[in-house]
Each structure stands twice: as structure tokens, then as C-alpha cells.
N, C-alpha and C positions, 0 to 999 in steps of 0.2 A: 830831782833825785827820786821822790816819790813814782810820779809819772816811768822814771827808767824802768825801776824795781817793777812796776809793775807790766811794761809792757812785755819783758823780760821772762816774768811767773807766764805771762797769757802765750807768749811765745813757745817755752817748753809746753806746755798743756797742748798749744795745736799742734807742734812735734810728735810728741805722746800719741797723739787721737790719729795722727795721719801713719804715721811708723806702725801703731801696735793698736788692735782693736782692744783700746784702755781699758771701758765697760765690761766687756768681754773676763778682764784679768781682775777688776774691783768685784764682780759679781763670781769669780770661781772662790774668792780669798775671803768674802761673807760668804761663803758655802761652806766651807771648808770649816769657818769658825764657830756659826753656826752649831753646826753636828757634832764639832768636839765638846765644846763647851755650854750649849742651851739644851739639846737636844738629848733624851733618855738612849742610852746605850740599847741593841738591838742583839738578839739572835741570828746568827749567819744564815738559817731557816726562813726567817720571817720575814713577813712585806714591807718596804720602808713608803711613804709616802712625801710629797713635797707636792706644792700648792705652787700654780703660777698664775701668769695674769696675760693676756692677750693684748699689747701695746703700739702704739702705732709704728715703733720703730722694731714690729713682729711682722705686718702686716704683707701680703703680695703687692704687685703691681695693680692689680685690682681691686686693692682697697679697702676691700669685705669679709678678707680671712687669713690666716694667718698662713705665711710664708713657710714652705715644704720643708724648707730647708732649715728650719727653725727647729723644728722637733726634734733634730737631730742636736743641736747645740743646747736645748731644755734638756736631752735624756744628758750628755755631759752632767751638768749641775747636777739631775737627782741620781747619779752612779756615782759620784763625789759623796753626796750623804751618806750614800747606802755604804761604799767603802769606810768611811770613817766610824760610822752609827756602830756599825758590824767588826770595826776592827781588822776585816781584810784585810786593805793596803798595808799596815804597819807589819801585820802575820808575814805576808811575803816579803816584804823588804828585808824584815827581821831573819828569813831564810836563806836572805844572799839574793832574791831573787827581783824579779822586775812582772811588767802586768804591761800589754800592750793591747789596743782594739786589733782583733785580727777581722769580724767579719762583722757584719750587720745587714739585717732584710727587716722593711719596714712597709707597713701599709697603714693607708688611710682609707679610714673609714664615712667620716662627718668633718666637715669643714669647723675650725672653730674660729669664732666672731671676735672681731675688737672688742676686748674692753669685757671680754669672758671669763671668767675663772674659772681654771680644771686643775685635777689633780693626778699626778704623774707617780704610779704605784708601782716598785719595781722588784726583784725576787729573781733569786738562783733556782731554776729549774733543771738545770743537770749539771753536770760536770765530770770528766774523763781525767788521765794524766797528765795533759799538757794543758786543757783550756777548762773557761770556766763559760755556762751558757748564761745570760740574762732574759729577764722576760721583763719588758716597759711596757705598761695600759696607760692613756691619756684618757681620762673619766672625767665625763663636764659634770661640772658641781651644781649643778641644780639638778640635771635627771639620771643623772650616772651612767649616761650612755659612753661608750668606748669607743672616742672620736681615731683613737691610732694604735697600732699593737709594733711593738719592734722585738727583734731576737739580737742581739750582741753576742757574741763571741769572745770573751778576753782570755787572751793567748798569756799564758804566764810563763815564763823563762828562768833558766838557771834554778831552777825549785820545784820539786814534787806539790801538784794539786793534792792530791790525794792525802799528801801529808801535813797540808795547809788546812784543809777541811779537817778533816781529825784534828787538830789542833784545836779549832775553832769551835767543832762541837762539844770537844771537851769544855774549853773554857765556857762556853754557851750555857751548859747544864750549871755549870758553877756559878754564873752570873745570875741566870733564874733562881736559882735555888738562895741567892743570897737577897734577890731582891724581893723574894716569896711572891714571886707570878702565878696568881690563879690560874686551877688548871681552867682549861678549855672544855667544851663537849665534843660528843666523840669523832663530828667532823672537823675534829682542830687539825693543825698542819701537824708535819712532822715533828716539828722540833718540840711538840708537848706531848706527842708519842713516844720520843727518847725518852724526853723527863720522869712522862708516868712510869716508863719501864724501869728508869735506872731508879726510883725510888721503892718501887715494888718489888727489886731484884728478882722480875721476871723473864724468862729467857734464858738461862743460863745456870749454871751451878754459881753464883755468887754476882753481888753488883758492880765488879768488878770486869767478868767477861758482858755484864751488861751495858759498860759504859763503852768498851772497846770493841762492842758492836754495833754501837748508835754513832760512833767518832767513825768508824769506817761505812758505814749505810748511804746511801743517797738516793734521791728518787731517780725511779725506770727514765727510762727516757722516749719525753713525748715523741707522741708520731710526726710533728709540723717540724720538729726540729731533727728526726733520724731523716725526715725527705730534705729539708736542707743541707744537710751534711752529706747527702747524696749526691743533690747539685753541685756542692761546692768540690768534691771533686770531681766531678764530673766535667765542671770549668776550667780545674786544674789541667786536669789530663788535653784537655782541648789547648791551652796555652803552652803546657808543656809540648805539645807536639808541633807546634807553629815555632818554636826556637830554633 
């Protein structure tokens, strides 16, 4: 009986592993729990980080670095953090709406080694009415050099960015403020440029139009990302015309 029961468990498991990259779903489900419940809540503004680990079941056919294809499945997990840290994901669901990858351009820079530790820093650098942009750095953890840079693209549907963000900035100021986050110095990000404004009730006739113009603000938009969104319709228009 014993012996059944257990050939039975080992059964399902090779099922599992053969059907569904299992790993794959155990490691999104510690991501996810992780950032709700260990991990300090974050500003929509700010950088999240996540630590990984270069393993052999990471590795190329060569054996000496890690698989290309891999980066792309590591930025997965720390977009999981950063959604939950930041409170995104819930923002738009909560609007009716949904979040999908629409685009992604990725370079590598430095190969990274078995058995390496790097840290994968990740950050909203613009966003328009329909998509939101991501920026991912892979920084090896002994020289901080930046082995990979990616741009993401998350296409969000059914629901105003623009009215996701303001949301979140709002809340954001009120999160700092409750958690009394030291300011920063003057080359702080954005999100302690709001803060110092809405507390200074500078800008404005009251801190009021100060806080409704830090929930609608967002950074310009960089150059590497207005030339990508050049190409990318530029490719459109190419595929569009081959139909």
C-alpha cells in the first residue's frame, strides 16, 4: 500500500514537471508572497531591487554563462515585486482594468557566471495613456557593473494610466508621510520632489493644487525610449502593409 501511495505522489510530480514548468509557478507564488507580506511597501516612483543567483539549471549550452533567455524570465519575478511592493497591479484590477506585456528590447552587455550573484533594479521611467514603460538593470554584485539593460512596455487595458498613476502618487505621498521617510538630497528621485513640494505647499496657491500636480507629473521621456517607440511603429507600419 505504502509503495502504491507513493509511486502514485512521484507520478503526479513527473506529470506536473512534464505538463507545466512547476518551478517556474512555485518560484512566481514565493515572489508574489514574498513582496506582499516580508517586503516594505514601495513608492510607484522608486527603484525596487531583487537578488538572484546564477544556477546551473540558468546556464547556456556552453556552460559558462547564463542562458539569454533567462533574463527575460528573472525580469518576470522582479516585475511581480515591483507590481505588488508598488501596489500597481491591484490599482488597475481595482479600475476594471488588466496589464499585459506589449513590447520589450533587451541588451546584453557582460556575460554573467555560474554561481554569480546580481541584482536586478527595476523602475517606471515614463508612461503615456495606454502603456506603462519599465527600465530593468542586471548589476553584478561584487562590481556593479550592468551586465543587461531591458525596456518593457506594459500595455494596460480597460483603464486610464494616467488615472492609475495619480492614484498611486497620491497614495505614495500618504504612505511616506505615514511612514516618515527621510527626505533625500537634492539629487533624490522624483517621488521625494513631490513629497518635499506637497509638504512645503510650494507651487501653487495651496497643498492641495500641490498634491494634484505631483499625482498628474511624470518624467519627460527618455531619448532610448522615444527611438524605440519610433521603431516600433515603424515595424507596425511594415507588417501592417504585408496583410
Amino acid at each position: 500500500m505504502l509503495c502504491t501511495a507513493l509511486g502514485i505522489v512521484l507520478g503526479v510530480l513527473v506529470a506536473l514537471y512534464a505538463l507545466f514548468e512547476l518551478h517556474y509557478f512555485l518560484r512566481m507564488c514565493l515572489c508574489v508572497l514574498s513582496a506582499r507580506f516580508l517586503k516594505k511597501r514601495m513608492h510607484i516612483l522608486d527603484t525596487s531591487s531583487v537578488v538572484g543567483l546564477c544556477l546551473t539549471n540558468d546556464i547556456d549550452t556552453l556552460l559558462y554563462h547564463m542562458n539569454n533567455a533567462r533574463y527575460l524570465r528573472e525580469i518576470d519575478f522582479a516585475r511581480v515585486d515591483f507590481y505588488e511592493r508598488t501596489s500597481l497591479y491591484r490599482t488597475i484590477r481595482s479600475k476594471g482594468g488588466s496589464v499585459v506585456q506589449g513590447a520589450t528590447t533587451i541588451r546584453y552587455r557582460r556575460f554573467i557566471r555560474p554561481f554569480t550573484r546580481f541584482t536586478i533594479s527595476s523602475r517606471i521611467v515614463y508612461w503615456d495613456n495606454q502603456s506603462i514603460f519599465m527600465e530593468h538593470r542586471f548589476v553584478g554584485g561584487t562590481d556593479g557593473f550592468i551586465h543587461c539593460i531591458a525596456l518593457c512596455r506594459q500595455r494596460v487595458m480597460q483603464c486610464s494610466v494616467d488615472d492609475v498613476m495619480a492614484t498611486l502618487l497620491k497614495s505614495g505621498i500618504a504612505l511616506q508621510g505615514a511612514l516618515g521617510t527621510p527626505k533625500k538630497p537634492p539629487q533624490a528621485t522624483s517621488s521625494t520632489e513631490y513629497l518635499e513640494r506637497a509638504e512645503n505647499g510650494t507651487g501653487g496657491a495651496g497643498g492641495t493644487n500641490v498634491l494634484e500636480s505631483a499625482s498628474l507629473s511624470k518624467p519627460d521621456l527618455p531619448l532610448e525610449v522615444a527611438k524605440w517607440l519610433e521603431w516600433n511603429e515603424i515595424s507596425s507600419a511594415c507588417l501592417r502593409s504585408e496583410c
